[in-house]
N, C-alpha and C positions, 0 to 999 in steps of 0.2 A: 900276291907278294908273300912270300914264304919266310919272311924276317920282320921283325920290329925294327924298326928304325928310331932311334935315340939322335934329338937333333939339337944343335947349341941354338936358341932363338935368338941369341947378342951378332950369331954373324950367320945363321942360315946351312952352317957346317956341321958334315956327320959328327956326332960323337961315338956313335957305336951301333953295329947291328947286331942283332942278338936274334936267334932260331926261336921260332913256334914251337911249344913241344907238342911232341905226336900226339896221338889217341894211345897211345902204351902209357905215354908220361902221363898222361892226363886221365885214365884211369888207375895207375899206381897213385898218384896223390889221393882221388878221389877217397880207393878204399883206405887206405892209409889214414885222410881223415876220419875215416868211420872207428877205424879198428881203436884208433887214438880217442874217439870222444869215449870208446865203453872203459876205460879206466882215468881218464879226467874228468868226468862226473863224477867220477866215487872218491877222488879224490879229495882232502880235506880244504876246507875254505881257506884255510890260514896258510897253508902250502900254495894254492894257488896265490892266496895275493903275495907273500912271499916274494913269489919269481915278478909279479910285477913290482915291487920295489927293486930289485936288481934290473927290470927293464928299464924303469926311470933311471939308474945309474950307468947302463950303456948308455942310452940314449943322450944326457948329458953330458959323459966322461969322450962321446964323439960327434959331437954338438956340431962340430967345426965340419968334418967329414961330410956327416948325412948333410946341414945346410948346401955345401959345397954339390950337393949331388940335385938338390932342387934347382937351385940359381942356373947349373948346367944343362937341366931338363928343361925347363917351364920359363927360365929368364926370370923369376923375383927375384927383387934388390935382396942380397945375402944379409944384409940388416933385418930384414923381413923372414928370411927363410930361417936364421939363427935364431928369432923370436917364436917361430911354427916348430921349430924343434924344441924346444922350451914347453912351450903348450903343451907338447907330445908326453914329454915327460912328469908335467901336473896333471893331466888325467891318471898316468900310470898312478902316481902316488894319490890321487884323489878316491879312483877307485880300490885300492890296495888298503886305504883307509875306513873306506863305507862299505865293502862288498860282505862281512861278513852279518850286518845289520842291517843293508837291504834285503839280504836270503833270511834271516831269521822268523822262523816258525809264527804264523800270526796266527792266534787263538779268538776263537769269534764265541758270541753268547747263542747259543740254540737252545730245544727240547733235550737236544743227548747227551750224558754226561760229561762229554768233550770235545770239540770239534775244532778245526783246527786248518789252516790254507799251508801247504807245501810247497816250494817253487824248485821245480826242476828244468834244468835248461832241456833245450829242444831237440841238438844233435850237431849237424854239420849245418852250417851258415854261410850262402854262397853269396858274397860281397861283392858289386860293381859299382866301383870307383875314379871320381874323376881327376884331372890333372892338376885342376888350380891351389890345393893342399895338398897335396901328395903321401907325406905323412898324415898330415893331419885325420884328413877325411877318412883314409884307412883304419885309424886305431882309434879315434874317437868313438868311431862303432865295433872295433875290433875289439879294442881293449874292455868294454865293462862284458863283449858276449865270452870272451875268451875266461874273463871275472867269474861270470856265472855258471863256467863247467860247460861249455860250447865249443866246437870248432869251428875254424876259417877257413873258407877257400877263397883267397884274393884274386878277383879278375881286373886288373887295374888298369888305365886309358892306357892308347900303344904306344903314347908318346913322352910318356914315364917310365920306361921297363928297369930301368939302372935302378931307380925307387922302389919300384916292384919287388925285385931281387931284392932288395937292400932291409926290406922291412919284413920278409920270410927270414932273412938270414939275423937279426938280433935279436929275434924271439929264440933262435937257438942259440944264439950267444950269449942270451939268460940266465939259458939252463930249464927252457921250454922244454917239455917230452918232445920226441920229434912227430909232425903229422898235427900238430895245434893250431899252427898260423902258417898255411901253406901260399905260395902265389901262386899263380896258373900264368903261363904267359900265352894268349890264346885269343879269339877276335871275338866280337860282338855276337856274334850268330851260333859260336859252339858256348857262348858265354849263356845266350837264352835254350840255347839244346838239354844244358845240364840239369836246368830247372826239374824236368820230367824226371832224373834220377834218382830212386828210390832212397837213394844213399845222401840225398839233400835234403833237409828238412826245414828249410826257408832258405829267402834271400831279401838282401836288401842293397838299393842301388840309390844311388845320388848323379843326377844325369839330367837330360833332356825331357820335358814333355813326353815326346815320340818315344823312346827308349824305357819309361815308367811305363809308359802305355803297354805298350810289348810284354815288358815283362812282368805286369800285372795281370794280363792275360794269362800266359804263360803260369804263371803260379796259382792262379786263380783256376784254371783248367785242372791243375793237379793238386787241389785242395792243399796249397802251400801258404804259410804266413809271409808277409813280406809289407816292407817298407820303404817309403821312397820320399829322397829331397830331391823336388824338381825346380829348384829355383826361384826368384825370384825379381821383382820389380818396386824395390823397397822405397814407401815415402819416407823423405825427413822433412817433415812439418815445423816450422818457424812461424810460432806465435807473435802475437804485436808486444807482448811483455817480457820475451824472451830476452837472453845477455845475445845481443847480433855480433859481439864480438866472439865471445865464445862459440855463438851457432856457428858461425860460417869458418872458423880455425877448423873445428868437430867434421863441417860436411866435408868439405877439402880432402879431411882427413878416410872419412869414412868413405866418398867417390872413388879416390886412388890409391887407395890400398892396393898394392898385388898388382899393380898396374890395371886397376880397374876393373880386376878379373876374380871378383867375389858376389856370391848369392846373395849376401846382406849388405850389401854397398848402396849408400843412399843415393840410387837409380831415381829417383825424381824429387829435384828442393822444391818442394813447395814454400813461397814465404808472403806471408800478411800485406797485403801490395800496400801500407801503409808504414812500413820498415824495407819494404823491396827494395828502395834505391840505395838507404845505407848496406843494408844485405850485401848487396852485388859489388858495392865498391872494397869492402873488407873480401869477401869472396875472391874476387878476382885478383886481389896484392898476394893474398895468399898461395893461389892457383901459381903465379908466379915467382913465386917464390921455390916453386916442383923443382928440381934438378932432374934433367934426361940426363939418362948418360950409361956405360955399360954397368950390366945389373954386379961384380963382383968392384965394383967402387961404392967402397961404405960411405959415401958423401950422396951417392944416388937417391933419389924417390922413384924415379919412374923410369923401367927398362922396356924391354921389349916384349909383344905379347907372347903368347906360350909359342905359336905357332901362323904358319900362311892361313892357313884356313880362317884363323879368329879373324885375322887381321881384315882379311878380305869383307867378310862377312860386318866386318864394323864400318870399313870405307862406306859398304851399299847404305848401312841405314843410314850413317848424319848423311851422302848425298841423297839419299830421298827425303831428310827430313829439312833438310836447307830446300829444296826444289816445292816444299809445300810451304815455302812462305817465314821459315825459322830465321831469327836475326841472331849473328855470331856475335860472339861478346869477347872471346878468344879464340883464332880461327883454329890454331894446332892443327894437328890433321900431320898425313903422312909424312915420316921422316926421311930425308935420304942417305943416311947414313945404313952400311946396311945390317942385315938383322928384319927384325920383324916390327918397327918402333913406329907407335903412334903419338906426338906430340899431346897435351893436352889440350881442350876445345870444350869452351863451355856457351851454351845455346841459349835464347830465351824467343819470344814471342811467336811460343809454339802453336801450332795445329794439335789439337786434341789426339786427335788420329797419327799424328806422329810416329812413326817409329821409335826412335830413342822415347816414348811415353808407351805406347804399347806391348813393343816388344824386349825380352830381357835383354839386356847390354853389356859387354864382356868388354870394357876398354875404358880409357882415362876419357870418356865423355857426360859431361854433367849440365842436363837440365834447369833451368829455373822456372817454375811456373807462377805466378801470383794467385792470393785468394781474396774475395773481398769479406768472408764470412769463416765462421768456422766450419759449421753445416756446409760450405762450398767444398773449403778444405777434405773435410770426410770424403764429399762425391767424389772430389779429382781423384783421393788416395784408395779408394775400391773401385774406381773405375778399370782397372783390369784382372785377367784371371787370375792373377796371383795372388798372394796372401800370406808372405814369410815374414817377413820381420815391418816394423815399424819406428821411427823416434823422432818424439814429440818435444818440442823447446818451448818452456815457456817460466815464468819464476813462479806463477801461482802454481802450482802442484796437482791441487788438486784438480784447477780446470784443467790444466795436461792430461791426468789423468782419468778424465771426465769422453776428453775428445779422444783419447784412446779407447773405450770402452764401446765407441761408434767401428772402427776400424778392425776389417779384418787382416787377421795376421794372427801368428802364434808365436812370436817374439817382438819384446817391443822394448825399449831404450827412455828414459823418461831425462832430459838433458843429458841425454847419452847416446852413440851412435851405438849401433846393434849388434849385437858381439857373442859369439857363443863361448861357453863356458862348462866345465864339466857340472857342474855344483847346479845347473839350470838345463831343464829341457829343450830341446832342442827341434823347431821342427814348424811346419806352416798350414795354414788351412787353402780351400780351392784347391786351384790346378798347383800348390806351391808342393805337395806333397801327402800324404799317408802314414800317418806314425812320428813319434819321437826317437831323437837320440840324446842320448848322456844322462844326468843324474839317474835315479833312480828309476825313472818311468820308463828310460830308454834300456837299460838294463832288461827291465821287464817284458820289454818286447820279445825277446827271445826265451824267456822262461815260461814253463807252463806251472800256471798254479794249482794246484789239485789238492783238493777238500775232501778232507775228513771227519766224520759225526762217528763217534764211538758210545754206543746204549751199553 
């Protein structure tokens, strides 16, 4: 296929083809970002973040627009996508705020009359990005490396390219030098080829298992830094003391977000089988209470998914997981209306082994499992390879915070569903991923600090 293909997922219609660029195009950006990082590193902190406060004011000032461009790519409800562009723009102004006190000079005690940690950014930073934030996920990592005097080269999913384009082109509409925050419009396989190029001096990818795998070889083979969100299989944990009214308003919430198509979406309710049945009755009013309907009806909850692929791949797991024995509690399931749309469907009297328990879940379908313990609870919630986020319900605090302390994961929600934030790191232990993004830790991923002792 020699074109990207931009597809409407509300009715399954082209929106636009758009060409692959060459090996010409694609080694002009490449040095292009190079030639560009040797004078935006030297360049002053306060001028960099500068142009990020004028990014937060594009990005704001066509708020309307860039939403307008997701909802048409990926089908999230534009209520959803004009809140993702929002986000966009409180990192810009978050990092634009901290970045000149995250770099500041840290002075340490030794033998020698002075010593001292430097943090200089890395070089050119080769980003592969997924579809389900489109903005988001691109500048959450873009924004604090582009912060710390780094370049981008955006390889973003093929079936966002309008977005792709869209978030090269407002970093120049900032008033970015050009060659700072480039896209590549290019496939998976020239996307891990680049790795090897001397002129990249990391990458970082949010993706697949399979896809982390790869290109952590890959980078690992040419002694490159790199970091990876590979998803995840989030518990939300409902204590017996928890508000059940509030929990299950929260999971609803946090299940179907995005059409169900987030890394931190609480992918398995686990709840105290001694509140389970009030749980499920509140649960289920609310579930019903979802609006389907096309994703540019601000009255919507729940549109279509990004694409045929998801969709397909969601059908297989609930029917393997109904066929091992699961009881429906709302059947949802495929819509016929056309488009890509899967009804909501929420499961209980699961098989361990499961699908929708095993493996990650990209669609408006939510689990219930019971626990008779809390110690149970833990096993269910690390019984698979993941380990990204967490959120525990319950009024006493501290035992919430007690049963979190059991749980792996590297984000966790304490009567909160699980939410990234610029202000907080970002990021999971196990097969969930490799490295932080945002505040200050994620920043650092791409700076090198280098120490000085002066006798």
């Amino acid at each position: 296929m020699s074109k990207l293909r931009s597809i409407d997922p509300a009715t399954g219609m082209l929106n636009e083809e758009i060409p692959y660029h060459s090996d010409e195009d694609i080694n002009e950006k490449v040095v292009k970002s190079t030639a560009a990082f040797n004078d935006w590193s030297d360049e002053n902190v306060v001028e960099r973040t500068f142009l990020l406060e004028e990014l937060a004011r594009i990005i704001r000032r066509r708020e309307n627009e860039l939403a307008t461009l997701i909802t048409k790519e990926m089908g999230k409800p534009i209520k959803e996508s004009l809140a993702e562009i929002e986000k966009c723009a409180w990192a810009c102004d978050y990092f634009a705020e901290k970045t000149e006190s995250f770099l500041k000079v840290e002075k340490l005690n030794t033998d020698a009359s002075e010593s001292f940690i430097e943090y200089r950014p890395m070089g050119t930073v080769l980003s592969i990005m997924p579809w389900n934030f489109p903005f988001w996920q691109a500048l959450r990592f873009g924004v604090p490396a582009v912060a710390g005097g780094n370049t981008v080269l955006l390889k973003h999913a093929s079936n966002v390219p309008l977005c792709a384009i869209e978030l090269e082109r407002i970093f120049v509409e900032a008033g970015f030098p050009e060659g700072i925050y480039q896209t590549l419009l290019i496939d998976g396989p020239t996307a891990s080829s680049l790795i090897s190029r001397p002129e990249i001096n990391a990458v970082t990818l949010t993706g697949s298992l399979n896809a982390g795998s790869m290109v952590a070889q890959m980078a690992g083979k040419n002694i490159k830094k790199f970091v990876l969100e590979l998803g995840g299989s989030d518990p939300f944990i409902v204590l017996k003391d928890a508000d059940i009214e509030d929990a299950a308003k929260a999971a609803v919430k946090s299940r179907f977000q995005n059409n169900g198509q987030s890394c931190i979406a609480a992918k398995r309710i686990l709840v105290d089988e001694t509140v389970e049945e009030e749980f499920i009755s509140y649960f289920l009013n609310y579930v019903k209470e979802l609006r389907v309907g096309h994703p540019f009806d601000k009255q919507t909850d729940i549109g279509p998914l990004a694409n045929e692929t998801q969709l397909n791949i969601l059908i297989d797991q609930v029917e393997r997981t109904i066929k091992m024995g699961a009881n429906i509690l709302i059947e949802g399931g495929l819509d016929k209306r056309e488009g890509y749309y899967y009804n909501p469907t929420v499961l209980n009297g699961l098989d361990s082994k499961s699908p929708v328990l095993q493996e990650e879940v990209f669609g408006p379908v939510a689990p219930i499992v019971p626990f008779k313990t809390q110690d149970e609870a833990v096993k269910i919630a690390n019984s698979t390879e993941f380990g990204l986020g967490a959120s525990i319900w319950g009024r006493d605090k501290r035992n919430a915070l007690s049963v979190a302390s059991s749980i792996d994961a590297g984000i966790f929600g304490i009567n909160s569903p699980v939410a990234s934030d610029p202000r907080v790191p970002f990021g999971g232990v196990k097969k969930s991923g490799v490295g932080r993004e945002l505040y200050r830790i994620g920043m650092m991923e791409f700076m090198q600090p280098c120490a000085f002792k002066i006798f």
